[in-house]
N, C-alpha and C positions, 0 to 999 in steps of 0.2 A: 504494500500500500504506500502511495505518495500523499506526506501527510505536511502541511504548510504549519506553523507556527508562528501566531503574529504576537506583538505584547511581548515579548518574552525574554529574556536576557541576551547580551552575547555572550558566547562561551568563548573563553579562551585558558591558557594555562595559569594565568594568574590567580592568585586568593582569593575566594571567593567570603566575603565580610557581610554584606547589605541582604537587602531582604532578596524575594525570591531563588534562593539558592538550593531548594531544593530540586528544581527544573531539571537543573544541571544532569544532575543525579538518572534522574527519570530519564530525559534524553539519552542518555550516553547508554541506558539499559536498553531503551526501547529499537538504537541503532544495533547493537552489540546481539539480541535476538534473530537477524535477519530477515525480518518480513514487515520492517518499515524502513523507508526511504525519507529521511528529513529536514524539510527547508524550514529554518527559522529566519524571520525579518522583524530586524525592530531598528527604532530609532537611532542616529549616531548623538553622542552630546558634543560632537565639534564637527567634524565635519559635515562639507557642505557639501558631495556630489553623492551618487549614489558607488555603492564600494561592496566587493566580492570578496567572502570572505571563509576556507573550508577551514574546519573542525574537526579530527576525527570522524568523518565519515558525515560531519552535519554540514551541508551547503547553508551559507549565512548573506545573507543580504542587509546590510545596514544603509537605510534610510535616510538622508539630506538633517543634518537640525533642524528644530523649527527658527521660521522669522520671527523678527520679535514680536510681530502682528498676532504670529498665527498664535501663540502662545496665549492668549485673551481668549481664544474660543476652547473655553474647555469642558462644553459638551461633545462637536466634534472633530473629527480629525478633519484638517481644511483640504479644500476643494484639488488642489494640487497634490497631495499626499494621497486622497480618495484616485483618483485618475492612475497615480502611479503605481498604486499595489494592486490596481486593479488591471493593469496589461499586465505585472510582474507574476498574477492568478494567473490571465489565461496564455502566458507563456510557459509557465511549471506544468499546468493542468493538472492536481492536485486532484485525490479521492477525496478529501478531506480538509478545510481548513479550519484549525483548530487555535480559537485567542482565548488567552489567558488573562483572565480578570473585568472588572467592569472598569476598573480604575483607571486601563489605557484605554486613549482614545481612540487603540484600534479596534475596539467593539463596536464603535459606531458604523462599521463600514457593512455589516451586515442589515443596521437598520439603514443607510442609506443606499442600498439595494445594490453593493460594489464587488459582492463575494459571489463567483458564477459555481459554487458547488457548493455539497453540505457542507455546514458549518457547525462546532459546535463551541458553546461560551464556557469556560472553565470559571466558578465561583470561586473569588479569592475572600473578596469584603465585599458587604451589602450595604451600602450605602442606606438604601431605603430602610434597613431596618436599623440601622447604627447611630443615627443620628439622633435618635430617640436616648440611648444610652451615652449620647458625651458630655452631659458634665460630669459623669462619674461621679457621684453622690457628692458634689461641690455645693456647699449651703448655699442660703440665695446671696449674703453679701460677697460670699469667693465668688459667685457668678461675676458678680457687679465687678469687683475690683480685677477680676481675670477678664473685664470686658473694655471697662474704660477708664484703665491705666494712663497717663501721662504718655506711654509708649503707643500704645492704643489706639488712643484717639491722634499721634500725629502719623499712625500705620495702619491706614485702614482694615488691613484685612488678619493684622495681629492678635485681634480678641476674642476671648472665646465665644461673644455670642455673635460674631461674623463669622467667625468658623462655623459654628454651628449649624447656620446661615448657609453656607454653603455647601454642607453636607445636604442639609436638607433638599436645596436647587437640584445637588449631584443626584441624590437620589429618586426624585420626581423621573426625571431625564431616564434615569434607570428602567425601574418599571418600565417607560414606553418601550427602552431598548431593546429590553429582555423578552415583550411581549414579540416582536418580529424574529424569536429566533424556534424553530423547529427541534432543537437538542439541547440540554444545561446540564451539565457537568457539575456534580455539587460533592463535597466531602465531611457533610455531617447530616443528621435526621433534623436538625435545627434548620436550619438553610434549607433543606427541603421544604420544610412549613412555612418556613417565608416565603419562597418563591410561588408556594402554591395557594398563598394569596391573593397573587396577584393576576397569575397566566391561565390561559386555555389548556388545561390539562388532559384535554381531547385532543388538540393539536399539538401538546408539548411534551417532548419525552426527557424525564430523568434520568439519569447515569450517575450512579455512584465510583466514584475514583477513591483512591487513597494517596497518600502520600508516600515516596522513598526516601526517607534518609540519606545523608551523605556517607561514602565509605565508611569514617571514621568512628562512627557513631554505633556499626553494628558490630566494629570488632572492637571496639573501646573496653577494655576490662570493667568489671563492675564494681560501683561504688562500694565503700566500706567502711564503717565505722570507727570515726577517730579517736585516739586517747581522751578521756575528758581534759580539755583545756580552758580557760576562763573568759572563756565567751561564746556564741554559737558566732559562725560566718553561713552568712545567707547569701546566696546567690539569685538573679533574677535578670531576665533579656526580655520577658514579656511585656514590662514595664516599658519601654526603652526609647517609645516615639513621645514626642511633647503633644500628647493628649490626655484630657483629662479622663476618657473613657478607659483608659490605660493603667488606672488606679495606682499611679505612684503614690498619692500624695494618702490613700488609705494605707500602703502599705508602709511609712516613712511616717504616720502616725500610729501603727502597728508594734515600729521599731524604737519609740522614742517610750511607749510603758515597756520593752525589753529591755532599755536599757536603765532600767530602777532597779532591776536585779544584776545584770551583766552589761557595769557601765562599759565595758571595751567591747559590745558587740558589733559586728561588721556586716556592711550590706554592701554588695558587691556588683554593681549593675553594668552590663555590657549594653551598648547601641550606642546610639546619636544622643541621650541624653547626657547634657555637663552643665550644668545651671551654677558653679562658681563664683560668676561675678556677673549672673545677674540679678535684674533690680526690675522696678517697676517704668524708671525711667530710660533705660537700654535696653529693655527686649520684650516676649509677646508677653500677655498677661500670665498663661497657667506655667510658663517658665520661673515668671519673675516669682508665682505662689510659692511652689516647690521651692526655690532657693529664700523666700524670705521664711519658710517654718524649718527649712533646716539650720538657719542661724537663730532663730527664736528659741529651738529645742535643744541648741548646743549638739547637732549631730556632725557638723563639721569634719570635726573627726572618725565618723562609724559610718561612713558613707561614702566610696569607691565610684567614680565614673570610670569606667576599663574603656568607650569606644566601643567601635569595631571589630570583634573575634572572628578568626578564623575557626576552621571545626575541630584542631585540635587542641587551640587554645580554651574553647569552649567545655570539652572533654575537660580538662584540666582543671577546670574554673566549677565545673560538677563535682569531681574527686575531692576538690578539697574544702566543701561547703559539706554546711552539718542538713541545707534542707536548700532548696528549690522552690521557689512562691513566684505561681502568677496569680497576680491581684485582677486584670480585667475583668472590668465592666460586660463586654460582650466578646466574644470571636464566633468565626465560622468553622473554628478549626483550633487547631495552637500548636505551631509548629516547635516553639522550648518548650512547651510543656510534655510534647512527643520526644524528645531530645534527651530532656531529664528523666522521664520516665525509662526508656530504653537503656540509657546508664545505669538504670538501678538509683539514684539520686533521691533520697525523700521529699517527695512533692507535694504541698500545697497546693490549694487551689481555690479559685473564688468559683459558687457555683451558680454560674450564667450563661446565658444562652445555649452554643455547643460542646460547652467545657462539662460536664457533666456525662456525656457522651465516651469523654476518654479512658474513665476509671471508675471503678466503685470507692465510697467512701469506708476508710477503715479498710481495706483491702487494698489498691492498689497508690492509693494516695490517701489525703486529708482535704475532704472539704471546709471549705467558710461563706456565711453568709456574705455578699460582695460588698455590702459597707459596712459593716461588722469588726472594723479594726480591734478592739477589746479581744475577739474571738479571734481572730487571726493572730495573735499576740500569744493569747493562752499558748495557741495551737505549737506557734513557733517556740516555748518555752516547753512543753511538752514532747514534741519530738528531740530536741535535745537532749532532755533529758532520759529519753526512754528509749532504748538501744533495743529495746524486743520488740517494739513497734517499729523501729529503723530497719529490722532486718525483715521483719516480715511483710511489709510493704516494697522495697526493695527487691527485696524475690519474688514477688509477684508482679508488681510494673515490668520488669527486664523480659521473668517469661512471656508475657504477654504480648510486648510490645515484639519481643523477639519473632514470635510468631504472627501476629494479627498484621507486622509492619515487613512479613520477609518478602525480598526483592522479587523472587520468582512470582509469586503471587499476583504482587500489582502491578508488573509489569504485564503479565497474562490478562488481568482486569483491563490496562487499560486500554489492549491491543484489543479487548473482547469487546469494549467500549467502539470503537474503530469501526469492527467487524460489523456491530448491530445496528452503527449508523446508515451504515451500504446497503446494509439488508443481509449482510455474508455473501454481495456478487462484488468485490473488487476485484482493481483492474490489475 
């Protein structure tokens, strides 16, 4: 099968750190199989022409930047970019083109009628249904002061109730999109039920996908329980984008009653989040919150911005943490929280939306109410101290994950996925 990839990363040998990285993975399985043939195209962030580009066996096409015009239209992908991928279709002529996400604007090209074969949409984020969940339980004055900060109001689009704002635009836009498409690709029972509020489920078919993990991840030894030493280290990447639906700021009021018992304890956060030296007056609103309760609470100290990991730094950054906490508000999915679990890593969890999906509570993880920081607290003070909770949680997230997440499987899934779009007659 010739299967097109729009939306989707380029692959090349370098580190892979940002989000969408488990694709990678996926692709390099679904080549390495032999009964798919793979073009990916996505955008270039600098160059201007269009540029050829192979990958182990993946044909890559990377796309012109946008003008700085086009960049303001970010329902759809503009009118020259629509035209181009669309003789780049029917020059491949592709069984299948297959985008990833609603978030690019290469989704649109299905509803603006530019894709000449089956398509089908991969759910990353739901817009439509997320925007309900982002202030992430922020009282109404945090709204206010995460809205119209000095920063704020001289940056329009910095606050949180202009984001909000246009989460909500994005996901309007959504639904129509999503209604024009004949196949959705979803990886939780959560997202299922959203989408199926909204679309012709007579005309629209489901496909459940899963996820592949990166190499590293499924031969990574499994975690272990550390000598008692005078603080728990917490780890977390779920947290890691500056949104309040993100639930830092529950979890960093989580860690500020841990640390009345274990003033040296450490929270250890990998991503894009580094809020240092901001303030109210230098940066967006829910940035500047975050950094001003961690100097209010004297965490200064028990609180690690790591950046961007790699997957073995990640590995690393799992082994030597006493637990693993994603605080979200909502996901589709949760790709650390798949990561931790598969380590063996004792995992937390807030339980929302599709997070609930991953793990039983008391068995494979710990749940918590999602603004519930008191309880999340406990919890985190509890597994530190309970090493036969540690291990048996641990041995069972790893089994689990070991099997429900192994390559052969959804690799077969997704090629099965492929298969039932065609009907089982490709070319």
């Amino acid at each position: 099968m010739r299967i097109v990839w729009l939306g989707c990363k380029l692959f090349s040998d370098g580190p892979i750190k940002d989000t969408g990285n488990w694709q990678f993975s996926m692709a390099m399985r679904l080549v390495q199989s032999g009964e798919i043939e793979l073009y990916n195209i996505v955008h270039s962030k600098s160059s201007c022409k269009v540029e050829k580009v192979e990958y182990k066996g993946i044909r890559q096409i990377v796309l012109p930047k946008y003008r700085r015009g086009d960049t303001r239209l970010y329902r759809y992908e503009p009118p020259r970019f629509r035209m181009l991928v669309q003789k780049m279709l029917e020059d491949i002529k592709p069984d299948i083109v297959h985008i990833w996400g609603t978030e690019s604007r290469m989704a649109s090209l299905q509803y603006c009628g530019n894709i000449p074969c089956p398509c089908v949409i991969d759910i990353q984020g739901l817009f439509s249904s997320l925007y309900y969940y982002y202030y992430g339980g922020l009282s109404p004055w945090e709204v206010v002061k995460t809205s119209f900060g000095f920063y704020c109001l001289t940056h329009r689009d910095a606050g949180s109730w202009m984001k909000m704002r246009w989460y909500k635009k994005k996901g309007e836009f959504e639904v129509q999109m999503l209604k024009s498409f004949e196949h959705i690709s979803v990886q939780s029972k959560w997202v299922e039920e959203q989408v199926c509020s909204f679309i012709d489920t007579k005309k629209t078919r489901l496909h459940h996908t899963g996820i592949v993990l990166r190499e590293e991840f499924y031969h990574a030894a499994q975690w272990q329980p550390h000598e008692q030493h005078d603080a728990p280290v917490i780890y977390t990447t779920g947290t890691s984008s500056p949104f309040p639906y993100k639930g830092l700021l529950t979890l960093l009021q989580a860690i500020a009653i841990v640390k009345r018992d274990y003033p040296h304890v450490q929270l250890r956060l990998a991503g894009e989040m580094d809020v240092k030296q901001d303030n109210f007056f230098n940066s967006e609103g829910y940035r500047a919150l975050v950094a001003e309760f961690i100097r209010n609470n004297d965490l200064t100290e028990n609180v690690r911005f790591l950046g961007f990991l790699t997957a073995n730094q990640i590995v690393e950054e799992l082994h030597n943490a006493d637990c693993c906490v994603i605080s979200s508000y909502v996901e589709t999915y949760c790709l650390a929280a798949a990561e931790s679990l598969i380590v063996g890593c004792p995992t937390i969890i807030s339980y929302a939306a599709a997070l609930p999906e991953l793990a039983q509570d008391g068995k494979e993880a710990i749940f918590y109410n999602s603004k519930d920081y008191k309880s999340l607290a406990y919890r985190i003070s509890e597994l530190y101290r309970n090493h036969e909770l540690c291990h048996k949680i641990s041995d069972n997230a790893r089994a689990k994950y070991l099997d429900e997440n192994h390559v052969n499987r959804l690799v077969a899934n997704q090629i099965n996925i492929y298969k039932n779009i065609l009907g089982g007659h490709a070319s």
